[in-house]
C-alpha positions as CSV (number, residue, x, y, z in Angstrom):
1,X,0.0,0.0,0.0
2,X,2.8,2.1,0.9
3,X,4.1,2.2,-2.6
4,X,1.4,1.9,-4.5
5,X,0.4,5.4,-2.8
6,X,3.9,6.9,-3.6
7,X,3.7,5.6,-7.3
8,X,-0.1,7.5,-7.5
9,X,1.7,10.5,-5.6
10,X,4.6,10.5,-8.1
11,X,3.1,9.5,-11.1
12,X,4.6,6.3,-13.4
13,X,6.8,8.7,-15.0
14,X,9.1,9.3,-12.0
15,X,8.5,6.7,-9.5
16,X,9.5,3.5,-12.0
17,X,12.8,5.5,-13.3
18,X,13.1,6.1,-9.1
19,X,12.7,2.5,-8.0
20,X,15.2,1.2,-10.9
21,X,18.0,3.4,-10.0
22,X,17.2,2.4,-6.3
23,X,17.4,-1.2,-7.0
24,X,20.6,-0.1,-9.0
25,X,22.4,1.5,-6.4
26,X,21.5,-0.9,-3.6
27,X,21.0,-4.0,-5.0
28,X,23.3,-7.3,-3.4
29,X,23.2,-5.3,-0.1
30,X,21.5,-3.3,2.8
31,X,19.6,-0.3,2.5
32,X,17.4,1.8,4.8
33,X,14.0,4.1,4.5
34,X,16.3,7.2,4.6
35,X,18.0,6.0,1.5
36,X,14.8,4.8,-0.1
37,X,13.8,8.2,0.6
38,X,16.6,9.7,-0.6
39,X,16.2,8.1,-4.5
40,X,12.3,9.0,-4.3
41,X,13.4,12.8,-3.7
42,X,15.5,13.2,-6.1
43,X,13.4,12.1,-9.0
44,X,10.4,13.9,-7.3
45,X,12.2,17.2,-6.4
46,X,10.3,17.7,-3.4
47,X,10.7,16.4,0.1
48,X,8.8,13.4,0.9
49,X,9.5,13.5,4.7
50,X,6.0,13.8,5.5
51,X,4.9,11.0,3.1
52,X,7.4,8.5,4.6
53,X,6.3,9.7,8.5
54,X,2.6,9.8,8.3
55,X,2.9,6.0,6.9
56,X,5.6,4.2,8.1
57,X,5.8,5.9,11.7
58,X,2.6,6.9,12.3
59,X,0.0,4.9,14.1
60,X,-3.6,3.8,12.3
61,X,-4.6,5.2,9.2
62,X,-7.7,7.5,7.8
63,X,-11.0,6.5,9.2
64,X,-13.5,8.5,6.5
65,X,-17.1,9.8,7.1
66,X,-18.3,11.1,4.1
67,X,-21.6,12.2,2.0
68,X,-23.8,13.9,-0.5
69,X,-26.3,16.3,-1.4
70,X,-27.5,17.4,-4.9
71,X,-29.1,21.1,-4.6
72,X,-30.1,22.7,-7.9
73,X,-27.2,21.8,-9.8
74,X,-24.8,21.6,-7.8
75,X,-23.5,18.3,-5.6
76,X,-21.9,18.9,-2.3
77,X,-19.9,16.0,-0.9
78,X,-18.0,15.9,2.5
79,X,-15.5,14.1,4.2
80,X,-14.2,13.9,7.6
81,X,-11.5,12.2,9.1
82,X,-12.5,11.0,12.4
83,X,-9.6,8.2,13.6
84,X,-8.8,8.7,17.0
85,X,-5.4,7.6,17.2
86,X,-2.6,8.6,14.9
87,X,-2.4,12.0,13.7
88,X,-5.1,14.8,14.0
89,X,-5.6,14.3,10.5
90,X,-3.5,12.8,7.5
91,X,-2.5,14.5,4.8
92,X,-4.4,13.0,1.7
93,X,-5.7,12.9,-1.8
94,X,-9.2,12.4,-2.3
95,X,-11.3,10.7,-5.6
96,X,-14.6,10.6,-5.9
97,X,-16.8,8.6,-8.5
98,X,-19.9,10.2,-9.5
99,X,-22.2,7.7,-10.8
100,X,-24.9,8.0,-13.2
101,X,-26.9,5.6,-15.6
102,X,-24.4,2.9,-14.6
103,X,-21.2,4.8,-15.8
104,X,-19.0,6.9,-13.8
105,X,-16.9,10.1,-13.8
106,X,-14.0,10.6,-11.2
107,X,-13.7,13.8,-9.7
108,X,-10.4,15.4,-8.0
109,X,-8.1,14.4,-6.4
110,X,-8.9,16.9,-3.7
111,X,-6.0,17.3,-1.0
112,X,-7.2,16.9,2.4
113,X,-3.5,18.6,3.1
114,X,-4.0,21.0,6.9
115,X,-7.7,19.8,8.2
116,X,-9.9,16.7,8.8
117,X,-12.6,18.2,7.0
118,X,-13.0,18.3,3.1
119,X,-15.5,20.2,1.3
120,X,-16.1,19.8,-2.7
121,X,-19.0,21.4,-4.5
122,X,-19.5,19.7,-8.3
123,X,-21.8,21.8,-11.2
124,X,-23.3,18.5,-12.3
125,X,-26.3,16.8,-13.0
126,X,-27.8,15.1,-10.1
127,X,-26.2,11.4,-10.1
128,X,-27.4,8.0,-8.8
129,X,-24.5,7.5,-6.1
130,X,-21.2,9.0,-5.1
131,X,-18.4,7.0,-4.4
132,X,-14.9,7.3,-2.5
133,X,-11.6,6.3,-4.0
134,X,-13.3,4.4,-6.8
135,X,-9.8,3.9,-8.7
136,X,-8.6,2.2,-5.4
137,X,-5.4,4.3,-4.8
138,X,-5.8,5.3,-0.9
139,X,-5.5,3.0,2.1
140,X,-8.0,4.1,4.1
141,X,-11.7,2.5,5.6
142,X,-14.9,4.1,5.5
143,X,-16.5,5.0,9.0
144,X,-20.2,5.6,7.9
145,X,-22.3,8.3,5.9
146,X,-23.8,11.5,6.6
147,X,-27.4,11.1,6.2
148,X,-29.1,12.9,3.3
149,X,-31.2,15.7,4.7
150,X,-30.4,14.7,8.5
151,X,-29.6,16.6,11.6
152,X,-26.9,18.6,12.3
153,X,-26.2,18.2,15.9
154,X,-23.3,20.5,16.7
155,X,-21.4,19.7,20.1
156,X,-20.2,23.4,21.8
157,X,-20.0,22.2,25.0
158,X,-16.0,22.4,25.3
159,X,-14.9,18.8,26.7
160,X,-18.5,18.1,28.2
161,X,-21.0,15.5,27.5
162,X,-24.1,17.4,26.6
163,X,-24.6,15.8,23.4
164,X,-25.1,12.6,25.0
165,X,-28.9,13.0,25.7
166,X,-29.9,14.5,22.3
167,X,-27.6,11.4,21.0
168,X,-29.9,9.2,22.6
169,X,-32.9,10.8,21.6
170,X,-32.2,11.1,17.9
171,X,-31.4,7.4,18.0
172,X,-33.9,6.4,19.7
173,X,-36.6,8.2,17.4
174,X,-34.2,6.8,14.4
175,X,-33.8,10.1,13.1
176,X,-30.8,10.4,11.2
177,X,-28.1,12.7,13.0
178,X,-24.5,13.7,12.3
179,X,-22.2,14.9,15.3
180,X,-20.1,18.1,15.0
181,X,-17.6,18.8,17.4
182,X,-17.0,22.3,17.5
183,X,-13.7,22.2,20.2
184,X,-12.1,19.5,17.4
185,X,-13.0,20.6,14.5
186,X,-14.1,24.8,14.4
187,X,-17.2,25.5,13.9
188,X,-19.4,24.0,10.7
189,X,-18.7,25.4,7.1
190,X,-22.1,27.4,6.0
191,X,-22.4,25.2,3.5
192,X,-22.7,22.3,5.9
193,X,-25.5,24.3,7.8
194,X,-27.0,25.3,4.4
195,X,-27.4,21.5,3.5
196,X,-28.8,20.4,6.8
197,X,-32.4,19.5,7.7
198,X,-32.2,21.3,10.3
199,X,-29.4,22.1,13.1
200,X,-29.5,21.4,17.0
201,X,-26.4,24.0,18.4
202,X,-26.0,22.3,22.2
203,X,-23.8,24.3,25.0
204,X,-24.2,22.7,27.9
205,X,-23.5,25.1,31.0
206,X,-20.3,27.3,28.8
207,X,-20.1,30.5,30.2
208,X,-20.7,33.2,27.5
209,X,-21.2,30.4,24.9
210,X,-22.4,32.5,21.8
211,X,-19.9,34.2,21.0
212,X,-20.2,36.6,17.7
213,X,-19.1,34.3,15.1
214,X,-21.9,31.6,16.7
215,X,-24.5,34.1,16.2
216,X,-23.3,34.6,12.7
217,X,-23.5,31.0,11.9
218,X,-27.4,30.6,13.6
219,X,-28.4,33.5,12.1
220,X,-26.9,32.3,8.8
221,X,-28.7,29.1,9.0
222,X,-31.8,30.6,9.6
223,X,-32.0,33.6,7.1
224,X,-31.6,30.3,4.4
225,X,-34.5,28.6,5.9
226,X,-32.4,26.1,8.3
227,X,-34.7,25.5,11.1
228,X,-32.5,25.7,14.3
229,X,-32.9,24.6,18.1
230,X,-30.5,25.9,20.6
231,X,-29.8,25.0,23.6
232,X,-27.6,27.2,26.4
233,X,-28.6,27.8,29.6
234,X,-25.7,30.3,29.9
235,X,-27.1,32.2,26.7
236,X,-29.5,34.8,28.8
237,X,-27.3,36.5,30.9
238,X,-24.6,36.4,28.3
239,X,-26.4,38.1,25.8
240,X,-29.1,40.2,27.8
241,X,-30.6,42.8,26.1
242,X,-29.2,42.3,23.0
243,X,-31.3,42.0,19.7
244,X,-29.8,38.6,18.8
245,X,-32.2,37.7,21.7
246,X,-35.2,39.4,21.2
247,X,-34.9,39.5,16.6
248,X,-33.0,36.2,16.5
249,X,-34.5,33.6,19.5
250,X,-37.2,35.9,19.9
251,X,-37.1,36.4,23.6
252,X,-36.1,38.7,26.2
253,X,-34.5,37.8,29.4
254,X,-35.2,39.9,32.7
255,X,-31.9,38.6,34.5
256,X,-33.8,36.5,37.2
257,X,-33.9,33.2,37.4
258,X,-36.1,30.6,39.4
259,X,-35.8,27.5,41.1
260,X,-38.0,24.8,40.1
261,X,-38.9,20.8,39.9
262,X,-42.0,20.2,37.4
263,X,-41.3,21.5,34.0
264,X,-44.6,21.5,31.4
265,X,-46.0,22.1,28.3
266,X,-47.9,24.6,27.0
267,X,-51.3,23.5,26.2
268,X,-52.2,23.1,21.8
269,X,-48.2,24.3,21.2
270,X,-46.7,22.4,18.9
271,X,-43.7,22.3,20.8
272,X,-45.3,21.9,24.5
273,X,-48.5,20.5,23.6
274,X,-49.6,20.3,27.4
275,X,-46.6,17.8,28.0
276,X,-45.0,17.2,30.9
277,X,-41.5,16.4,32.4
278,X,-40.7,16.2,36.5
279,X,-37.0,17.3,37.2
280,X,-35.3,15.9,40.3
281,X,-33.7,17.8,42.1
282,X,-35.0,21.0,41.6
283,X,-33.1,23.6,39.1
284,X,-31.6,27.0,38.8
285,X,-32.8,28.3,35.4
286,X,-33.1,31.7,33.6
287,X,-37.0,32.3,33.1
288,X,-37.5,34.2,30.0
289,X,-40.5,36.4,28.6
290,X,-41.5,36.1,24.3
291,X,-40.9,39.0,22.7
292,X,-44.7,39.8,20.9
293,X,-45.2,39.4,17.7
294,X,-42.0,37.3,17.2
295,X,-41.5,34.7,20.5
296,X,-44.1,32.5,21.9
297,X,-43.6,30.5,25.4
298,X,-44.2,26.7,24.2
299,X,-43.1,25.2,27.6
300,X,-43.1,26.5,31.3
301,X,-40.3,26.4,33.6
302,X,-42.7,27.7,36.6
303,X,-45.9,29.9,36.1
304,X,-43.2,32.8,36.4
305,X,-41.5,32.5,32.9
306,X,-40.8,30.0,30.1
307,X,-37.6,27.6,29.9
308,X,-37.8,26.9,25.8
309,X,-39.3,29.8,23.7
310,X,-40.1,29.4,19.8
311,X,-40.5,32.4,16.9
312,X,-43.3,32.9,15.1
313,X,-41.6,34.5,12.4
314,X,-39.2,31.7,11.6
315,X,-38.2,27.9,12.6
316,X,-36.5,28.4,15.6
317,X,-36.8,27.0,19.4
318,X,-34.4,28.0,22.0
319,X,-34.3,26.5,25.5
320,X,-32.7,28.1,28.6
321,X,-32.6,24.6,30.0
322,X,-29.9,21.8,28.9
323,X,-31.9,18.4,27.9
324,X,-29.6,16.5,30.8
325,X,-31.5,18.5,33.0
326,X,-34.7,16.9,32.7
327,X,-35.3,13.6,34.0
328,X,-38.3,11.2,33.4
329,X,-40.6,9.9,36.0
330,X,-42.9,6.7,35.4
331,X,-45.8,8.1,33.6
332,X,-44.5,11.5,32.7
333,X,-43.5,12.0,29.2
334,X,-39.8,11.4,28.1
335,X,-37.5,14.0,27.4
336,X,-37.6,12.0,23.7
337,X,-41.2,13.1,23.1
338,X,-39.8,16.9,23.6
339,X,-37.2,16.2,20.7
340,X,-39.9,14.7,18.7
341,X,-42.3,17.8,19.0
342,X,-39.2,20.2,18.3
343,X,-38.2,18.0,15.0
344,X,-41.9,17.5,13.6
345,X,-42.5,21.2,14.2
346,X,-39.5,21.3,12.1
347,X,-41.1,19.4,9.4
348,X,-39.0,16.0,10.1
349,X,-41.3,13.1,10.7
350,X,-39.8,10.7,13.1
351,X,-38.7,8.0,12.7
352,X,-36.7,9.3,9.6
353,X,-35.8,6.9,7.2
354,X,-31.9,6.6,6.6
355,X,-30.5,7.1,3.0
356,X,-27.9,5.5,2.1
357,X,-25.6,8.0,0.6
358,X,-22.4,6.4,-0.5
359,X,-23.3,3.3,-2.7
360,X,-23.4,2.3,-6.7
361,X,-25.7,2.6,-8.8
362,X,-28.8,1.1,-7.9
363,X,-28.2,-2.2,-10.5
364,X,-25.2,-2.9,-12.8
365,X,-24.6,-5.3,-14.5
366,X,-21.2,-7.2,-16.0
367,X,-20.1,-10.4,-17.6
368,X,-23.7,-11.6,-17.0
369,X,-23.5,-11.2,-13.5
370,X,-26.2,-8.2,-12.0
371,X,-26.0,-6.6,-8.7
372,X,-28.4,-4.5,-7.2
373,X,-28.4,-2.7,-4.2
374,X,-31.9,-2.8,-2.3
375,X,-33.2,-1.3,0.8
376,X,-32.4,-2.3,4.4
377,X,-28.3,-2.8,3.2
378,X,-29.3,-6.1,1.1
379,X,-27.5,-7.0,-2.3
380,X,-29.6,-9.4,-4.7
381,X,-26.9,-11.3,-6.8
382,X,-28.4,-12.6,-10.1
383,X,-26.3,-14.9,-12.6
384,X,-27.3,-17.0,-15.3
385,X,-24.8,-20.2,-16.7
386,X,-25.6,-23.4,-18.6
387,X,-23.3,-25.6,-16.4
388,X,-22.8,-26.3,-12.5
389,X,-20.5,-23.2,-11.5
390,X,-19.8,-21.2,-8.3
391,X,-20.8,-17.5,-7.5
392,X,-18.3,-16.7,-4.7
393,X,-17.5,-13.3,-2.9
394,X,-14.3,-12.0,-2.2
395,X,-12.6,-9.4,0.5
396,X,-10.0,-6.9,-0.7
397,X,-7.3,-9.3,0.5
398,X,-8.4,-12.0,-2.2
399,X,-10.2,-14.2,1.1
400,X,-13.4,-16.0,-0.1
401,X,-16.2,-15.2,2.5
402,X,-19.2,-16.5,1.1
403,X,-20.1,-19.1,-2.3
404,X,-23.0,-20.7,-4.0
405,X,-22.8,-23.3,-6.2
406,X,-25.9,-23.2,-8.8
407,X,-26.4,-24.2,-12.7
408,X,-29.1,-21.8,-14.7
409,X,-30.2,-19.4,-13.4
410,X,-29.6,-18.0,-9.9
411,X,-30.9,-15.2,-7.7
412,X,-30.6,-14.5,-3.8
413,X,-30.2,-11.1,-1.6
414,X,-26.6,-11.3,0.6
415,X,-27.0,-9.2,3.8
416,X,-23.1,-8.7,4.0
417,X,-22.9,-11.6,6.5
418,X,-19.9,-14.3,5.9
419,X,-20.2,-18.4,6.4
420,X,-20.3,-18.2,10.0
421,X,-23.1,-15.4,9.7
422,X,-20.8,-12.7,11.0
423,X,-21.5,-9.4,9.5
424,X,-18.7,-8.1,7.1
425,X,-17.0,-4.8,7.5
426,X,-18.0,-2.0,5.3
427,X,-15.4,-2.0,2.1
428,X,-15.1,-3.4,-1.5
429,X,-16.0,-7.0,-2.4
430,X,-16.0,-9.0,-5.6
431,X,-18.7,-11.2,-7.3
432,X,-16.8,-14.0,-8.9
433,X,-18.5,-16.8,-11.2
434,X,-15.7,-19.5,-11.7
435,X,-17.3,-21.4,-15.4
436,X,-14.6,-23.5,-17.0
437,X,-11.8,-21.9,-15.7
438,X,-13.0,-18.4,-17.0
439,X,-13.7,-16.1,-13.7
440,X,-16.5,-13.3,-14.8
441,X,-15.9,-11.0,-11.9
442,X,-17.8,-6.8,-11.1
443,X,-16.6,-4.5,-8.5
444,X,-19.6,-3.8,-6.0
445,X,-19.7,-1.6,-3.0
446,X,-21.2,-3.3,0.2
């Protein structure tokens, strides 16, 4: 892997003149990675110090989440590095194919060369599937996708655990969800908010939380018809007074704050709708007042103020109280249900159904052997041969994991599982009939 990378990164023209004059010079004895690196640099004329470290001396390699959106015209695609051990990020080319009526066009490479985040926007029309690396020239694997039209859940809590709960939540209503983690990776691109279903911005208990440039980026996604929930207790006092209170979260804030256990719905709201949560032990929160005309109280923190105001104007909830603040109580209404009200008044019906962004085409077909990719992560394998053959699958490394022997006509869904019924990690696998001798093999994606 290590040189078939540094051939792609030099190109044929320099790295097979390279390795001859380094078999030349060294062959019948000893040499080292310095001196390897030494050949490679002078054909390249460049240093290659960085290539030789962040393989050969680093620890793990890239872990990818990546995904799509067609808008318009124009695709978006993302990737993120998200290993956690190794370097912050490794410096990388990127390909992508852009499928379309079973043929494909490869875009890039795009360096990934000082970040973990990769951004690509493509004038094109809008394509079937989107894949990564499709010319297999990057050793990498592939952590998930970002779900198509899901929820941007972006962690600003510092090094706390706030996300946890609305984690859960989004799970548990299997509503699509992609964590951002604003202390590791700066806060979101407006294009990532622009493509979003809608965006939860957590805090947890920050002091001074929204700082300018986070009230640039809510307002941002809200002026481009992002519906947004925010979270941050610390939020009133911070901003007091201020028209990104009163124009923006449509609320104003008197500076007191009240001590409380039962926190409830307000009756018909879409958000509150007369629901009810018990909090134990009792909680320190900033009551707030709607401003008229733009906020509206959709859940009480005491009859004194409201703990989560919505606008009227525009898609937005904001809550003074953090979501690990409320606790359920047997027959009481979960703190799920409150998510579920805040994401259907968003327009997201929950559950969500999960598109699955980074795939082929949805059938192709080769040497008589047709794959198609169906709901659920099934693959229905269909081959046709006039003699008793095998239709086997293949890992990367050339290891058989699964085979069915058939003659005519043969058709069955493979959910990714191997002999033993183990489930298969995510990668590239190969359909292989075996008639005769002659191997009739297609690329698929699982």
């Amino acid at each position: 892997w290590f040189h078939h990378m540094l051939r792609h990164l030099m190109g044929d023209s320099l790295y097979f003149p390279a390795m001859r004059q380094y078999y030349q010079t060294y062959r019948g004895g000893n040499a080292s990675l310095t001196e390897l690196m030494a050949v490679m640099e002078t054909f390249y004329q460049d240093s290659l110090g960085w290539f030789f470290h962040q393989w050969l001396e680093e620890t793990d390699y890239p872990l990818l989440r990546a995904g799509w959106k067609h808008i318009g015209s124009d695709l978006y695609i993302f990737v993120f590095q998200v290993q956690t051990n190794g370097p912050a990020f490794f410096r990388i080319p990127v390909e992508f194919g852009v499928w379309k009526d079973g043929s494909m066009t490869v875009a890039g490479p795009y360096w990934m060369e000082d970040t973990s985040f990769l951004e690509v926007m493509l004038t094109v029309e809008k394509p079937d599937s989107v894949t990564i690396d499709p010319l297999v020239k990057l050793y990498h694997r592939i952590d998930g996708v970002i779900p198509s039209n899901g929820v941007l859940l972006v962690d600003d809590d510092g090094t706390g655990s706030s996300q946890a709960q609305y984690l859960t939540a989004f799970n548990e209503l299997e509503v699509p969800v992609l964590l951002w983690n604003v202390n590791q990776e700066g806060l979101p691109s407006d294009t990532l908010l622009y493509v979003s279903k809608a965006v939860f911005w957590v805090t947890g208990t920050r002091t001074n939380p929204l700082t300018p440039d986070r009230r640039d980026k809510i307002s941002y996604a809200l002026t481009n018809g992002v519906p947004v929930a925010v979270f941050s207790p610390r939020t009133p006092s911070q901003l007091q007074g201020t028209a990104f209170l009163s124009d923006t979260l449509g609320f104003t804030y008197s500076g007191g704050t009240t001590s409380a256990n039962v926190f409830e719905g307000v009756g018909g709201d879409p958000v509150g709708k007369g629901l009810q949560w018990y909090s134990i032990p009792s909680h320190n929160s900033p009551t707030l007042t709607p401003v008229a005309g733009n906020g509206t109280g959709c859940v009480y923190w005491d009859t004194a103020g409201y703990g989560i105001v919505r606008s009227d104007d525009f898609q937005a909830v904001f809550s003074s109280i953090d979501l690990q603040y409320i606790y359920n109580m047997s027959g009481y209404s979960t703190k799920k249900i409150l998510i579920a009200n805040i994401l259907n008044y968003f327009g997201i019906a929950t559950p969500v159904a999960v598109e699955e962004i980074i795939s082929p085409p949805v059938s192709i077909n080769s040497s008589g052997i047709t794959v198609s990719y169906l709901p659920g992560g099934k693959i229905f394998l269909h081959a046709v041969s006039p003699v008793r053959t095998d239709l086997s699958v293949y890992d990367i490394t050339g290891r058989e994991v699964m085979t069915w022997n058939f003659d005519g006509e043969f058709n069955t869904e493979w959910t990714g599982k191997d002999y033993r019924g183990q489930i298969l990690p995510v990668g590239r696998y190969f359909a292989v009939v075996k008639e005769t001798g002659v191997q009739k093999q297609i690329i698929f994606l699982q």
